[in-house]
Backbone as a chain_set.jsonl record, in Angstrom:
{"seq": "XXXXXXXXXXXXXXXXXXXXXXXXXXXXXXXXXXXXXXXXXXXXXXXXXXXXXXXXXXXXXXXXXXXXXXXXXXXXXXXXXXXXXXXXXXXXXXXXXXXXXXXXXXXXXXXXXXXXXXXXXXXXXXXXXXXXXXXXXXXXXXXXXXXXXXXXXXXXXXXXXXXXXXXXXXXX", "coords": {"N": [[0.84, -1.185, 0.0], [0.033, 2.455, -0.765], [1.955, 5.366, 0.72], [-0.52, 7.876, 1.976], [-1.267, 10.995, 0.871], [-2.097, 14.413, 2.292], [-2.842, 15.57, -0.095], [-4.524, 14.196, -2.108], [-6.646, 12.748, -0.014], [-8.967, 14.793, 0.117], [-10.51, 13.492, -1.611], [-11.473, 12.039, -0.94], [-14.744, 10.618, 0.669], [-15.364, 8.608, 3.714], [-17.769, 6.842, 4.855], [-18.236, 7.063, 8.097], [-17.464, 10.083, 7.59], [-19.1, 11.128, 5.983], [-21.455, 10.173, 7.568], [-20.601, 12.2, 9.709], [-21.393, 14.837, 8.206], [-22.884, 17.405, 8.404], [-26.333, 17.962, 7.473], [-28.13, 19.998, 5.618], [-30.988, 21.565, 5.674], [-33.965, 21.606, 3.442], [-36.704, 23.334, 1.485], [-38.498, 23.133, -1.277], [-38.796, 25.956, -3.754], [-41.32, 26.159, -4.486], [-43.156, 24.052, -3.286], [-44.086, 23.332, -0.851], [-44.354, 21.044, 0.989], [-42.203, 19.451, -0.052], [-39.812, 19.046, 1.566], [-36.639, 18.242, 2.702], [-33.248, 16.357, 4.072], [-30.233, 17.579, 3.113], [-27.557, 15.953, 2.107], [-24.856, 17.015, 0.479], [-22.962, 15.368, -0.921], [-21.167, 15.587, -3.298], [-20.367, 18.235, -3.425], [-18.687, 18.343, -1.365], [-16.175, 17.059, -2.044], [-15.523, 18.252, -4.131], [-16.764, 18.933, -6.395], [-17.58, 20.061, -9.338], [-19.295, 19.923, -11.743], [-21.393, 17.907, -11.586], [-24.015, 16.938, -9.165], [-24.15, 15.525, -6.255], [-26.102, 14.095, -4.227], [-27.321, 12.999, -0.639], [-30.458, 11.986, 0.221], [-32.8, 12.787, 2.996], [-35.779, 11.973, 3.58], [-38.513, 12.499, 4.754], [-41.995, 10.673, 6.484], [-44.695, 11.039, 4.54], [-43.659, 13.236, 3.024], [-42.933, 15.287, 0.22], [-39.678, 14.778, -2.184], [-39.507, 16.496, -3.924], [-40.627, 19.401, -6.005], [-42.92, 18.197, -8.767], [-41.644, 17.934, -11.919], [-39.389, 18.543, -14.417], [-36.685, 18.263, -16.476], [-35.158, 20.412, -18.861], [-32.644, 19.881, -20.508], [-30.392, 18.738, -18.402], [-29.333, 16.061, -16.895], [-30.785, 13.527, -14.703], [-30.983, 10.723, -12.137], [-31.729, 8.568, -9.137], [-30.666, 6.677, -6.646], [-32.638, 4.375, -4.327], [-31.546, 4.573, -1.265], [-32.566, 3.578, 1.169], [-35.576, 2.215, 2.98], [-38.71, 3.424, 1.401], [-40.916, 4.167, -1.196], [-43.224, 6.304, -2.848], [-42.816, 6.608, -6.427], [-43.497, 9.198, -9.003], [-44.187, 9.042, -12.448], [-44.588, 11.148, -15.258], [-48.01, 10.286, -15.989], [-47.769, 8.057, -14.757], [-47.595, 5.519, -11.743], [-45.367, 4.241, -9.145], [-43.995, 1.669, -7.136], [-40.979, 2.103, -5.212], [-37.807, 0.705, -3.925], [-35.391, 0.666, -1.442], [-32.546, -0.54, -2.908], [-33.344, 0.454, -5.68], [-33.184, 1.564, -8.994], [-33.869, 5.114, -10.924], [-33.72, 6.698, -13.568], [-33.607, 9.547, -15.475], [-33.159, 10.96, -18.596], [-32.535, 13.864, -20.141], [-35.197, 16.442, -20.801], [-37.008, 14.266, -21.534], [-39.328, 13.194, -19.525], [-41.514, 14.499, -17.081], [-41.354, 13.856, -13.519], [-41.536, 12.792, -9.971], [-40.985, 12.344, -6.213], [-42.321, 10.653, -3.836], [-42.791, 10.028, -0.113], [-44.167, 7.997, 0.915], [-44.378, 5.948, 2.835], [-43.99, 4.437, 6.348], [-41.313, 5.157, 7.491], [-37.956, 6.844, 7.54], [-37.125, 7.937, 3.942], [-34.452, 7.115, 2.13], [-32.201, 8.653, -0.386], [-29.344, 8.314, -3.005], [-29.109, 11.157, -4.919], [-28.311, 12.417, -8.176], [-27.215, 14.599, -10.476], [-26.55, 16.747, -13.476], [-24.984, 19.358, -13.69], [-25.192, 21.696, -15.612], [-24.523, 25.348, -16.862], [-26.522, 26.203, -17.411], [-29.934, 25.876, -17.879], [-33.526, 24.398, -18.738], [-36.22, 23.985, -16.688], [-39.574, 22.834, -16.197], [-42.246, 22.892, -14.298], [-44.918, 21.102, -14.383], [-47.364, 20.76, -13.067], [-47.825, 22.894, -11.51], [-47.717, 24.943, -13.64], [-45.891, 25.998, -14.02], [-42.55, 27.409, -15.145], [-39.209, 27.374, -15.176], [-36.348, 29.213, -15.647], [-32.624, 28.356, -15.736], [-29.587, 29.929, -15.268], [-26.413, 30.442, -14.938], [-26.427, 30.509, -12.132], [-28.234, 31.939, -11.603], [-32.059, 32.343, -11.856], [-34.967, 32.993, -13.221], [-38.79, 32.339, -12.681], [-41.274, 31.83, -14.228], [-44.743, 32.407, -15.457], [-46.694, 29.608, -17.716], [-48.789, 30.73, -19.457], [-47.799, 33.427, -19.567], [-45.018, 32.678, -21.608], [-43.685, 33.529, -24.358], [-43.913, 32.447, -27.871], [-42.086, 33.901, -30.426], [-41.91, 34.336, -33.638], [-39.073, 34.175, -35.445], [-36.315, 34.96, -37.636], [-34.142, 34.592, -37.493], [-30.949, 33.243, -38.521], [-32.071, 31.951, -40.679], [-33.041, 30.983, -44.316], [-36.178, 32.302, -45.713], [-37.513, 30.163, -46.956], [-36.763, 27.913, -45.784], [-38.32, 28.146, -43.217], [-40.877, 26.867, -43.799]], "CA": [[0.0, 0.0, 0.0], [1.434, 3.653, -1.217], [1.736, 6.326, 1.679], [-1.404, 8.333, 1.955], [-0.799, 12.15, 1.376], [-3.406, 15.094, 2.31], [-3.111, 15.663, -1.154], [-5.48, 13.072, -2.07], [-7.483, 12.353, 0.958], [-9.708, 15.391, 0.28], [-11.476, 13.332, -2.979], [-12.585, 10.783, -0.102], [-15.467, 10.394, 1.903], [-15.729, 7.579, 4.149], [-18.839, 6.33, 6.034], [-17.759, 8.413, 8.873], [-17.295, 11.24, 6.936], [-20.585, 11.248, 5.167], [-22.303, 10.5, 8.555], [-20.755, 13.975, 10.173], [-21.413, 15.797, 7.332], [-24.136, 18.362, 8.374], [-27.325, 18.035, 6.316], [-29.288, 21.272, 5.106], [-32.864, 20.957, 5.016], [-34.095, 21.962, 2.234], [-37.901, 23.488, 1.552], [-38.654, 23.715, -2.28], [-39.386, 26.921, -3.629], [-42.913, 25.671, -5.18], [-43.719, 22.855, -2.883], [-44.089, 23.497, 0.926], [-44.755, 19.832, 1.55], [-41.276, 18.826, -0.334], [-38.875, 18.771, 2.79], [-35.773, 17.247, 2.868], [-32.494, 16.974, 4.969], [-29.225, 16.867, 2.126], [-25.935, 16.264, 2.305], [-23.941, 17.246, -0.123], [-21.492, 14.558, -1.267], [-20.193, 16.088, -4.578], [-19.611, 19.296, -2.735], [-17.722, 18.176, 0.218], [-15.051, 16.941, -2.199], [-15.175, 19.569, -5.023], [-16.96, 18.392, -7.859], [-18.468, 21.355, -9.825], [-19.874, 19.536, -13.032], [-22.373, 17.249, -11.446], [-24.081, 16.965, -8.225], [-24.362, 14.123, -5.745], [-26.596, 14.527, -3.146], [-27.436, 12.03, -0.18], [-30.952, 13.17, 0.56], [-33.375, 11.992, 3.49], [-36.809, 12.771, 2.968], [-39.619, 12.073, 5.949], [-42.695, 10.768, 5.685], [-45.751, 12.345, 3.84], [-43.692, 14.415, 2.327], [-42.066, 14.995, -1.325], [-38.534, 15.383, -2.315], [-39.35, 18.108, -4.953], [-41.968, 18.873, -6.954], [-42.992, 17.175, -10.075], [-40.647, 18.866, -12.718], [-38.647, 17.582, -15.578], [-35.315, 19.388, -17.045], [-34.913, 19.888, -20.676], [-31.054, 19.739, -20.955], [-30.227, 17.968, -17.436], [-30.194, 14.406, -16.852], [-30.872, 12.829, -13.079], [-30.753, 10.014, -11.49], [-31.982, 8.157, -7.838], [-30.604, 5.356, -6.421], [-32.704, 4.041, -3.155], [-30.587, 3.752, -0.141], [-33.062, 3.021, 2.628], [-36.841, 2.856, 2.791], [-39.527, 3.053, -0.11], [-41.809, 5.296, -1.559], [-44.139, 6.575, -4.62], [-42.45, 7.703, -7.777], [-44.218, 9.844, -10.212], [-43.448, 9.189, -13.649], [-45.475, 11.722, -16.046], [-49.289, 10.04, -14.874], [-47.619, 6.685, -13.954], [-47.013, 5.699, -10.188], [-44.413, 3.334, -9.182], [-43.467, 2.157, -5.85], [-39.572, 2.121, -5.244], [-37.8, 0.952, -2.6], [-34.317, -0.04, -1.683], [-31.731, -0.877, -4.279], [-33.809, 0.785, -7.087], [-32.616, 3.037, -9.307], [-34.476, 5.621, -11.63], [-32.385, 7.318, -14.794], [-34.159, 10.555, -16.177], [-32.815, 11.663, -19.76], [-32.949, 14.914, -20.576], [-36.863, 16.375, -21.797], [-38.091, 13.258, -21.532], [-40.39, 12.812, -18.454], [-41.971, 15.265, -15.925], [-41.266, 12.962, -12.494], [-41.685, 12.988, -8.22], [-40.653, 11.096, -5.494], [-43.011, 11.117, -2.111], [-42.58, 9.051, 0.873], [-45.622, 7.263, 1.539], [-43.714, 4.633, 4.084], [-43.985, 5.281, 7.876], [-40.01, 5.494, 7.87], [-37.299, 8.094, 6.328], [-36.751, 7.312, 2.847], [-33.041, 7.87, 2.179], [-31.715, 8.241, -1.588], [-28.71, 9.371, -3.548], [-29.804, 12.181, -5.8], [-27.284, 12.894, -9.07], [-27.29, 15.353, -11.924], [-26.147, 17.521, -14.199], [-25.0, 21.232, -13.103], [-24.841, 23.175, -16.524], [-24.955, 26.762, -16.515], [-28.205, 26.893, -18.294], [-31.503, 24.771, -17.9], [-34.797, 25.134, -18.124], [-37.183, 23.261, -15.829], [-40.914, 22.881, -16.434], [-43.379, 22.205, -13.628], [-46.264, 20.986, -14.949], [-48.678, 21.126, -11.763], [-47.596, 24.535, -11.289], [-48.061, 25.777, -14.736], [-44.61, 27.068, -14.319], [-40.99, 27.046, -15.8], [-37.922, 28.137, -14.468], [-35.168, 29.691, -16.412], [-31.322, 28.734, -15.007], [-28.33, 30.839, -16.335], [-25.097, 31.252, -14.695], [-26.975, 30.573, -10.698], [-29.715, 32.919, -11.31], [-32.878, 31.964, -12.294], [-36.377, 33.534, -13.542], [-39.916, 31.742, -12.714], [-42.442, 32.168, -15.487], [-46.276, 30.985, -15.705], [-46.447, 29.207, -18.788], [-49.664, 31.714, -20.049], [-46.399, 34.133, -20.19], [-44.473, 32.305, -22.439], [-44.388, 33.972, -25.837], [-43.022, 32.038, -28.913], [-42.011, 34.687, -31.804], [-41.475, 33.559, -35.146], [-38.477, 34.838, -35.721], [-36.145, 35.052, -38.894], [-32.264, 34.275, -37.441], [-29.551, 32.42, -39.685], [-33.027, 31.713, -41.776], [-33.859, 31.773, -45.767], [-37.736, 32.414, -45.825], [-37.716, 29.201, -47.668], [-36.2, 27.267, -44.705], [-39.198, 28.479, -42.577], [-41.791, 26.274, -44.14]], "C": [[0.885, 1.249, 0.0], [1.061, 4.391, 0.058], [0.572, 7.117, 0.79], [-1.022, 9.891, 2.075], [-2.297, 13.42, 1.493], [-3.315, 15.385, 1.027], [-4.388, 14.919, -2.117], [-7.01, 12.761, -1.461], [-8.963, 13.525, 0.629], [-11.152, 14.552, -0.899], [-12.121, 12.203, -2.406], [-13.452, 10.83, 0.847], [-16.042, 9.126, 2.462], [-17.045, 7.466, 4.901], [-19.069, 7.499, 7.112], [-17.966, 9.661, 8.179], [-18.807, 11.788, 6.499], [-21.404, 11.231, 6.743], [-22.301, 11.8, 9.392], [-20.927, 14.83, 9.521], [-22.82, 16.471, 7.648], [-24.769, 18.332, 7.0], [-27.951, 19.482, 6.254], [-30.115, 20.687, 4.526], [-33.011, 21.596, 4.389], [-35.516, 22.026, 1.797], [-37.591, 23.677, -0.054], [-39.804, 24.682, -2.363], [-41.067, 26.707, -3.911], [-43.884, 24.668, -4.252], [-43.443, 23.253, -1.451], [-43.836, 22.25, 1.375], [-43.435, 19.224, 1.18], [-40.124, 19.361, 0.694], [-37.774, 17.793, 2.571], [-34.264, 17.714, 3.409], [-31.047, 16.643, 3.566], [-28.532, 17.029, 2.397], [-25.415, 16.002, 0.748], [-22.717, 16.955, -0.606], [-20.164, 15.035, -2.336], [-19.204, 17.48, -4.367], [-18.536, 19.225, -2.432], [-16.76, 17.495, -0.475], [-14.823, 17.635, -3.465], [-15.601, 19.277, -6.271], [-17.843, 19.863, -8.169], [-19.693, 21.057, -10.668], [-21.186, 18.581, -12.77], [-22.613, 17.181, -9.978], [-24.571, 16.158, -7.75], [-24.597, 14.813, -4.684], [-26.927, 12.979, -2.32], [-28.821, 12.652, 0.253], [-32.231, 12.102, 1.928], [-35.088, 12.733, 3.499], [-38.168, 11.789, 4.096], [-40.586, 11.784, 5.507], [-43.916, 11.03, 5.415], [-44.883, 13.507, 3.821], [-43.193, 13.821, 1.181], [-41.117, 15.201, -1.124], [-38.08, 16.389, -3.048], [-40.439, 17.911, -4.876], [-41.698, 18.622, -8.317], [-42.632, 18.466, -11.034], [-40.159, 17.859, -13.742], [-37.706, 18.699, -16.468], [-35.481, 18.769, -18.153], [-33.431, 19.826, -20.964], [-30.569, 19.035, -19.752], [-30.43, 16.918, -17.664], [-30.027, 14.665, -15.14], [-31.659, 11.921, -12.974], [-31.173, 9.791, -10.011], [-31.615, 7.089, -7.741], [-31.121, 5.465, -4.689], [-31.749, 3.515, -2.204], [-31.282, 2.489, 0.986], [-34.602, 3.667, 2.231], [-37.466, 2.643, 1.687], [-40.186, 4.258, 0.054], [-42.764, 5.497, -2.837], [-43.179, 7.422, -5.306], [-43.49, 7.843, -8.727], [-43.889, 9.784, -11.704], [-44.189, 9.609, -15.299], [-47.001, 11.401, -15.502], [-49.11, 8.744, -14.292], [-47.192, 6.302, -12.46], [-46.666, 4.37, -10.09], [-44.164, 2.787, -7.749], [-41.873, 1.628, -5.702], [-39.3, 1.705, -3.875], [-35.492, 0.531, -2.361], [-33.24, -1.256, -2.557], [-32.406, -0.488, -6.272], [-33.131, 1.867, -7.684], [-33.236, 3.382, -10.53], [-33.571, 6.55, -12.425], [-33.434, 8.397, -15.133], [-33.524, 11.098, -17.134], [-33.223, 12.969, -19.818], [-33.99, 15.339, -21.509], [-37.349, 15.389, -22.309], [-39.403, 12.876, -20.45], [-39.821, 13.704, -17.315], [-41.757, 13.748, -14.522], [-40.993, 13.375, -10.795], [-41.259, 12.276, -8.155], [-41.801, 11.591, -4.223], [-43.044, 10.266, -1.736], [-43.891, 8.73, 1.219], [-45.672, 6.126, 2.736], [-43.984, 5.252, 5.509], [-41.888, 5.557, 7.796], [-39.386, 6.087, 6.543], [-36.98, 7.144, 5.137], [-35.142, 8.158, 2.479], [-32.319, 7.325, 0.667], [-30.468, 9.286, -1.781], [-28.943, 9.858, -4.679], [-28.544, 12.703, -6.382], [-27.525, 13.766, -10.089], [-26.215, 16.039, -12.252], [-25.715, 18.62, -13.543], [-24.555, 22.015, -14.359], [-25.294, 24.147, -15.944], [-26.572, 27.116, -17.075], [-28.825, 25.451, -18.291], [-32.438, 25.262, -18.0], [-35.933, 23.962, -17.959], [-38.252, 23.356, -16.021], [-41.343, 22.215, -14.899], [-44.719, 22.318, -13.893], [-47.835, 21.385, -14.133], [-48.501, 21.996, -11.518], [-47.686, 25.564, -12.149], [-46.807, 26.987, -15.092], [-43.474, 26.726, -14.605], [-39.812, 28.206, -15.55], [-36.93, 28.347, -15.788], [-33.918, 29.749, -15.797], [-30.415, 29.031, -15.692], [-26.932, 31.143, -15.416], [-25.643, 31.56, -12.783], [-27.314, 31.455, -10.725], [-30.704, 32.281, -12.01], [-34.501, 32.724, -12.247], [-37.215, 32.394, -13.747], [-40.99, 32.274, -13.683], [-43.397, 31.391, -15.693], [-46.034, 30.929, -17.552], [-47.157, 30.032, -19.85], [-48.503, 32.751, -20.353], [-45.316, 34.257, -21.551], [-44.634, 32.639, -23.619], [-42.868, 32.941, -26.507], [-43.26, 32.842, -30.352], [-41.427, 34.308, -32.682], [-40.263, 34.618, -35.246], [-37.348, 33.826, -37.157], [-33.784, 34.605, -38.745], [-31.934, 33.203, -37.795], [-30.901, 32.244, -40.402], [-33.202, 32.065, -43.17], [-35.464, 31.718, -44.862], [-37.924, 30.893, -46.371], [-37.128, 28.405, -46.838], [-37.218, 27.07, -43.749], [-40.459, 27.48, -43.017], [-41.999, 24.844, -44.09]], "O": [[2.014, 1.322, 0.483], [-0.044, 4.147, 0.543], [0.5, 7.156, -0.438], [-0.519, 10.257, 3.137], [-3.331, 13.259, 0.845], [-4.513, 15.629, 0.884], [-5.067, 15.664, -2.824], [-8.083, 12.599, -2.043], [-10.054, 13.044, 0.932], [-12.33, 14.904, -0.965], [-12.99, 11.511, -2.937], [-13.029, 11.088, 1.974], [-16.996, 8.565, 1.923], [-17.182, 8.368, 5.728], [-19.794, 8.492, 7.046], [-19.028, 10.208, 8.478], [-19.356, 12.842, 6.821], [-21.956, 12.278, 7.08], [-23.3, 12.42, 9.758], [-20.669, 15.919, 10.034], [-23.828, 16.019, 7.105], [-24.27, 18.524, 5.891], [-28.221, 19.916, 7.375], [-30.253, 19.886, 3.601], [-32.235, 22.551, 4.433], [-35.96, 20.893, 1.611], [-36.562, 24.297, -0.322], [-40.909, 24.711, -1.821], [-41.872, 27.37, -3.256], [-45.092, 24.526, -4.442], [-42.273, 23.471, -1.137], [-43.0, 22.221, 2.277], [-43.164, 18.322, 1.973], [-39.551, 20.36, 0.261], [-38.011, 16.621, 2.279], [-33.892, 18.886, 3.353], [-30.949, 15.495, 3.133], [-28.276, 18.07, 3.003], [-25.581, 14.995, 0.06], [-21.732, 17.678, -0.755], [-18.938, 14.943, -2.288], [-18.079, 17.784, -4.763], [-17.541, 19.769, -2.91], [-16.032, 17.006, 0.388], [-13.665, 17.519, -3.866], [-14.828, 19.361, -7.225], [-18.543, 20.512, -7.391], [-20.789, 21.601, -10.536], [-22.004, 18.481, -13.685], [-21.597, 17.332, -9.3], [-25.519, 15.663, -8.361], [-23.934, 15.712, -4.167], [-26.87, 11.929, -2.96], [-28.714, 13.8, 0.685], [-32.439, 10.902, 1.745], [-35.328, 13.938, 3.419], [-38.493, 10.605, 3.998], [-40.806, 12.166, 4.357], [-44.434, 11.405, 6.467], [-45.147, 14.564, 4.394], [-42.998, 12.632, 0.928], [-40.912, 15.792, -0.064], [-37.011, 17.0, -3.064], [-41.165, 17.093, -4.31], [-40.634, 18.758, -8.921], [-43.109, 19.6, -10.982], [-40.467, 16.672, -13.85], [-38.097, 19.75, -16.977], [-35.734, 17.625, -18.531], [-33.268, 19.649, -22.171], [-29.911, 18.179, -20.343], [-31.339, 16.503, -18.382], [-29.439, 15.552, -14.521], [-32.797, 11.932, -13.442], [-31.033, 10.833, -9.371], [-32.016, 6.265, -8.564], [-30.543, 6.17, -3.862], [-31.236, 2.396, -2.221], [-30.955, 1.377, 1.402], [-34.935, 4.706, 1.662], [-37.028, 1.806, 0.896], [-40.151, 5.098, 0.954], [-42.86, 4.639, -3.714], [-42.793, 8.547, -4.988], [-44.207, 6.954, -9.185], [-43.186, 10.715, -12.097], [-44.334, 8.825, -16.237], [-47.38, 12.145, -14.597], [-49.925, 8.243, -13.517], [-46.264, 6.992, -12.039], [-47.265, 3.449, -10.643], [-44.118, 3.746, -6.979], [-41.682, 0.532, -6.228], [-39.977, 1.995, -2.889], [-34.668, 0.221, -3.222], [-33.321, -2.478, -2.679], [-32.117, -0.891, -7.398], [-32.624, 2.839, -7.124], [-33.357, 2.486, -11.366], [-32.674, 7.143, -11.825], [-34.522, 7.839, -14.99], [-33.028, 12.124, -16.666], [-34.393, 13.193, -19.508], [-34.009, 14.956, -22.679], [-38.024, 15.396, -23.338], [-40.372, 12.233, -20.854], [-38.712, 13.825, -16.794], [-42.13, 12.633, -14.885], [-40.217, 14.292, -10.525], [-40.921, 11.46, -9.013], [-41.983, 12.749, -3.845], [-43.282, 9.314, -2.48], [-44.573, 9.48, 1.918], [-46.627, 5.623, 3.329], [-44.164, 6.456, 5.692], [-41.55, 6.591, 8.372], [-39.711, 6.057, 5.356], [-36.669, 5.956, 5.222], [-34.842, 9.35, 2.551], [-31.966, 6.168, 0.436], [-30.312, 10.395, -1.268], [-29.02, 9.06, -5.614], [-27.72, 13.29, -5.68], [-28.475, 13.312, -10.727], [-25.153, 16.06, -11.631], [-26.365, 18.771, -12.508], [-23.683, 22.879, -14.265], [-26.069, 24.214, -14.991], [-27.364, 28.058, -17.048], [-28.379, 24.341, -18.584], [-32.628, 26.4, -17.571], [-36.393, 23.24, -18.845], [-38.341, 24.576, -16.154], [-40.82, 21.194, -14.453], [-45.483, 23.267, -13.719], [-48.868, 21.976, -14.45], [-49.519, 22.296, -10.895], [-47.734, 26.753, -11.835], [-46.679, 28.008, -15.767], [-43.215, 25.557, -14.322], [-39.697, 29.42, -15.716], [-36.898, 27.595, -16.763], [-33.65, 30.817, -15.248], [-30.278, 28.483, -16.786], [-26.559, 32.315, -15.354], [-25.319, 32.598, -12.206], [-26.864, 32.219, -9.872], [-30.283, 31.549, -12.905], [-35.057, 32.928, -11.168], [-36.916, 31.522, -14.562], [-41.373, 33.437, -13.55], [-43.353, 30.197, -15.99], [-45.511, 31.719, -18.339], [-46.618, 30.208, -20.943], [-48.278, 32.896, -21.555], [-44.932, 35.22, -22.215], [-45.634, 32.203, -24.191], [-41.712, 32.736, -26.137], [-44.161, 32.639, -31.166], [-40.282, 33.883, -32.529], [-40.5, 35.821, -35.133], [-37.463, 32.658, -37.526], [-32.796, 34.467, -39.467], [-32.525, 32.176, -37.461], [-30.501, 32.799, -41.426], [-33.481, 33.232, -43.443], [-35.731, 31.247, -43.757], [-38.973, 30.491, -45.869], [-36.607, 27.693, -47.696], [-37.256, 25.936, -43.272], [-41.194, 27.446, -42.03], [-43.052, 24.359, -44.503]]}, "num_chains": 1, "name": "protein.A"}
């Protein structure tokens, strides 16, 4: 075995590690009822490009709300526990060792704990600078750019015909 230098050590989290890692609860902005306590795995050793969350989520409640990214992908793998997944109008029940893949603008999808005990998953994605999120039960869509983001009801949404790099004869 090679000597161990702090050089290194920071890209590991053991057991330990992950268990003292202070969780932040976490209220979504749209969903009162979606509660959850996360820790922050991808953080706590410096990943920028994607984010790994450990998340524990009580129960009767959600872990978001029902959303679906058009350029993002994410991912759940059950740690502990079970629950209802949402998947566009289909309902699923999940429970330990499952794991759910979401492609990018393919399917609006939840999670809610319907179990008497915490449901505990790790939660992965994407982190581009730019997304844009739809929530369907909310009639609203987020705009992310550079960690800011504008909420917009969908009645809002204007689509203008417009004429850029275009012939007229391209348009049809």
């Amino acid at each position: 075995m090679s000597n161990i230098t702090d050089n290194t050590r920071k890209y590991l989290l053991t057991a330990s590690d992950i268990e003292a890692l202070e969780g932040q609860e976490i209220t979504h902005f749209l969903n009162p009822n979606a509660i959850r306590l996360n820790k922050s795995l991808g953080d706590a050793v410096g990943m920028s490009q994607m984010g790994v969350h450990m998340i524990a989520v009580e129960p009767d409640r959600d872990s978001t709300e029902f959303h679906k990214h058009q350029y993002e992908e994410e991912c759940i793998y059950i740690l502990e526990g079970s629950g209802e997944l949402t998947i566009e109008q289909d309902t699923y029940t999940v429970t330990k060792g499952d794991f759910i893949g979401f492609p990018a603008n393919e399917v609006a999808h939840s999670l809610f704990n319907n179990s008497n005990e915490t449901l505990v998953c790790l939660v992965m994605g994407q982190r581009l600078k730019h997304d844009i999120g739809d929530y369907p039960n909310q009639n609203k869509r987020i705009y992310r750019h550079n960690g800011k983001a504008e909420v917009v009801e969908y009645e809002n949404i204007a689509y203008p015909k417009t004429h850029a790099g275009r012939k007229e004869s391209d348009e049809k």
